[in-house]
N, C-alpha and C positions, 0 to 999 in steps of 0.2 A: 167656715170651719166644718162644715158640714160634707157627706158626699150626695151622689145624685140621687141616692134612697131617702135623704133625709131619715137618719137616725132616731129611735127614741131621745130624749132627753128627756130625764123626770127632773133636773135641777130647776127650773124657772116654776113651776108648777106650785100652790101656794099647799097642795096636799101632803108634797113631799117634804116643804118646809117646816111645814106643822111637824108632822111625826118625827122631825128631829130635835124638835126644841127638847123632846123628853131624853134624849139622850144623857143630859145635866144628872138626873137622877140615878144614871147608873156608874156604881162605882169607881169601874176601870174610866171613864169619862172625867171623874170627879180627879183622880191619881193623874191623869194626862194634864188637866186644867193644873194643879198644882206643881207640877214639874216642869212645865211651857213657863209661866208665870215666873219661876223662879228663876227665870233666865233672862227676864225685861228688866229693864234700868232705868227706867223714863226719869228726865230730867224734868224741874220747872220749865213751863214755854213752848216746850217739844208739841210737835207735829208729826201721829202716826196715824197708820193708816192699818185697818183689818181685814185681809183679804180673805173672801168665801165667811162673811162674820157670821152668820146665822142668827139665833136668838140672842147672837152679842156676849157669849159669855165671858170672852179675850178682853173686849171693847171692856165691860164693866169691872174685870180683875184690875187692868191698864189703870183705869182713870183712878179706881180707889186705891193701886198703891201707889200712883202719884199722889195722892191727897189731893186730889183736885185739881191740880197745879199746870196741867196740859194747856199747852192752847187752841189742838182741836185732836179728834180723834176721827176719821174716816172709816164709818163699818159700811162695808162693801159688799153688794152679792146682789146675785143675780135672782133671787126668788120675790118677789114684789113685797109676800104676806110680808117679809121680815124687816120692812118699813115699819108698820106697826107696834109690832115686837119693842125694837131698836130704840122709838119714839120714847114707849112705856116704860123700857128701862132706864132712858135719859132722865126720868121724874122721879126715879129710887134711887139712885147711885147716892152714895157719900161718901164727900160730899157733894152739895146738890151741883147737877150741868148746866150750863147754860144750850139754846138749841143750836148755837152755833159752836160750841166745844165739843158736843156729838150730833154725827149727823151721816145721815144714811144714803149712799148712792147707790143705787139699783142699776147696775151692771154687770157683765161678764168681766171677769180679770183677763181674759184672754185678750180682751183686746180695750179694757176699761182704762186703763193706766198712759194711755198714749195722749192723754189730754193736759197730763199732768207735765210741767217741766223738768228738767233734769234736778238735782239735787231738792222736790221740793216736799221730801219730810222726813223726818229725823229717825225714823225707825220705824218697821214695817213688822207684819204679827200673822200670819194663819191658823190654824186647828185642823186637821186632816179636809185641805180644800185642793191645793196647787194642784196636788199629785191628777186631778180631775182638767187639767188644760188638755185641751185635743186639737188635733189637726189633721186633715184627712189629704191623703196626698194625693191628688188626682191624675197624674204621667203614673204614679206604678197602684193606683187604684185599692189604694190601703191606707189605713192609720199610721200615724210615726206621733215622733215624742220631738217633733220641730217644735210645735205649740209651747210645749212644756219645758223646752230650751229658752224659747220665746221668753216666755213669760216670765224667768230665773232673770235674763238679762234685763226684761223691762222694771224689776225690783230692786235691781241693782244700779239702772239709772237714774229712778225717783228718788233713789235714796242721796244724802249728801255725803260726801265722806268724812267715814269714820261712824256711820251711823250703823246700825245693827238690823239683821232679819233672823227671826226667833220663829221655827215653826212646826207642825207635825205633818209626818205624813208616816201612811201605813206601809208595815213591812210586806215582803212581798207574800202573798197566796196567805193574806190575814184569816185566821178564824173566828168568823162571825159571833160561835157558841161560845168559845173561850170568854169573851167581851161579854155576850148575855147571862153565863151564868154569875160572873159579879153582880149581875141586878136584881137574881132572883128574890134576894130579902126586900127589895127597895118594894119589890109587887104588895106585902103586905103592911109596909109603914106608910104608902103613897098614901094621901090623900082622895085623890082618884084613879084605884088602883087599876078598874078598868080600862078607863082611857090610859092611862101606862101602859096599860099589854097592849090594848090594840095599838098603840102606835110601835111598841117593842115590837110586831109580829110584823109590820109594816117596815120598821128597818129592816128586817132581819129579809122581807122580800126584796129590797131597795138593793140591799147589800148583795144579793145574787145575782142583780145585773151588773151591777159593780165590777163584780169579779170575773162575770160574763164575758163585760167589754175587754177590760184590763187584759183579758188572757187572748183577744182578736189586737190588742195594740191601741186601742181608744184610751186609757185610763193606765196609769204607771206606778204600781208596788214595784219598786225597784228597790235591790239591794243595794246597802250602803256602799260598796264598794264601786258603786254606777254611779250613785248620787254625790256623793263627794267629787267627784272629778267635773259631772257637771256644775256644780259650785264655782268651782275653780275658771273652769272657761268662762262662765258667769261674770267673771270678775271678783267674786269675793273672795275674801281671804282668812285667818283665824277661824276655820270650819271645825267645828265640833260639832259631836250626837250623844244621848244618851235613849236607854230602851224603855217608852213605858207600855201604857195600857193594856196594862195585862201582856206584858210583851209582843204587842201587834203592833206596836209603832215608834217610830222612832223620832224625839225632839229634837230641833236643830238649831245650831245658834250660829251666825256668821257674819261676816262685817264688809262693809265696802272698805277696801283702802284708804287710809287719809291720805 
């Protein structure tokens, strides 16, 4: 996925991971977690999986409003630190996990899912992760959004039908500050309000390469009007959005066909 410069990539890096876990604290964060959330269904028994999980905050909304009732949950991502993370929060959730009801695989989704058989879990979950698949085209010596097609179709074959993909991703040319200034109260209720900034200050550089890429074709804020049709060729179908974080992103709900 890479070209022959080998690109930066700060995703696998455990520094990058870190300074997102504080993300949770900020409010436009907290409004996306609660309107993503309201859009999962989990039945008793189900099998999902959370693609790009981070510090798991999907994974953990998932399991307790299942009441527990899941029979496994796969939080997915490519940063190693957020093994650890993922572990800790399996031993707080309520009700309690068992370590094979949550459990953490440390891979890329770009090409993580090809292991998995077709139909083999009941519903699938992100948090502003997908939109970050990449693929570098080597014949015309540029970025495309093949990867990120890719990766739409290989969710859509894990899935079984009639199962559901529930996810965010950022609208296009997002603002960073718009999203930081919901946090600035959180600076002085934090706990450790220090380490909050400095990791704030740290997304907020993360975020500039982000948008760096995104604008060379590496990374895809695409407007709805793009991303819906790729849905569709996807294979899924009953595609809906609604707008949150602070209006910089957009939640999505879609289904595999029965």
């Amino acid at each position: 996925m890479s070209s022959a410069t080998e690109p930066v990539n700060y995703w696998p890096e455990n520094k990058c991971a870190k300074a997102f876990w504080s993300q949770r604290d900020v409010p436009a964060y907290r409004w996306l977690l609660r309107d993503t959330v309201a859009w999962l269904q989990p039945a008793p028994g189900e099998r999902w999986i959370d693609l790009g999980c981070g510090s798991g905050q999907l994974t953990k909304a998932l399991w307790e409003k299942s009441g527990g009732s899941l029979g496994e949950i796969v939080s997915l991502d490519v940063a190693p630190a957020n093994e650890r993370i993922i572990r800790q929060l399996r031993a707080r959730v309520e009700p309690p996990a068992a370590s094979d009801q949550i459990t953490f695989l440390c891979a890329d989704f770009s090409n993580g899912l090809a292991q998995y058989p077709e139909g083999s879990f009941d519903g699938a979950m992100s948090g502003l992760a997908i939109q970050y698949a990449e693929c570098w085209d080597p014949s015309r010596q540029c970025w495309s959004d093949a990867g990120y097609d890719q990766l739409l179709r290989e969710v859509c074959r894990v899935l079984r039908p009639g199962g559901w993909f529930v996810f965010s991703v950022n609208v296009p040319n997002p603002s960073w500050w718009t999203v930081a200034a919901t946090g600035v109260p959180s600076f002085f209720t934090n706990r450790k309000p220090l380490v909050f900034l400095k990791n704030s200050l740290r997304m907020m550089r993360y975020g500039s390469w982000l948008k760096a890429e995104a604008r060379r074709g590496r990374f895809h804020y695409l407007p709805w009007k793009q991303l819906a049709p790729k849905l569709a060729d996807a294979g899924f179908d009953k595609i809906e959005h609604k707008v949150s974080f602070a209006r910089q992103a957009y939640v999505v709900r879609c289904r595999k066909p029965v």
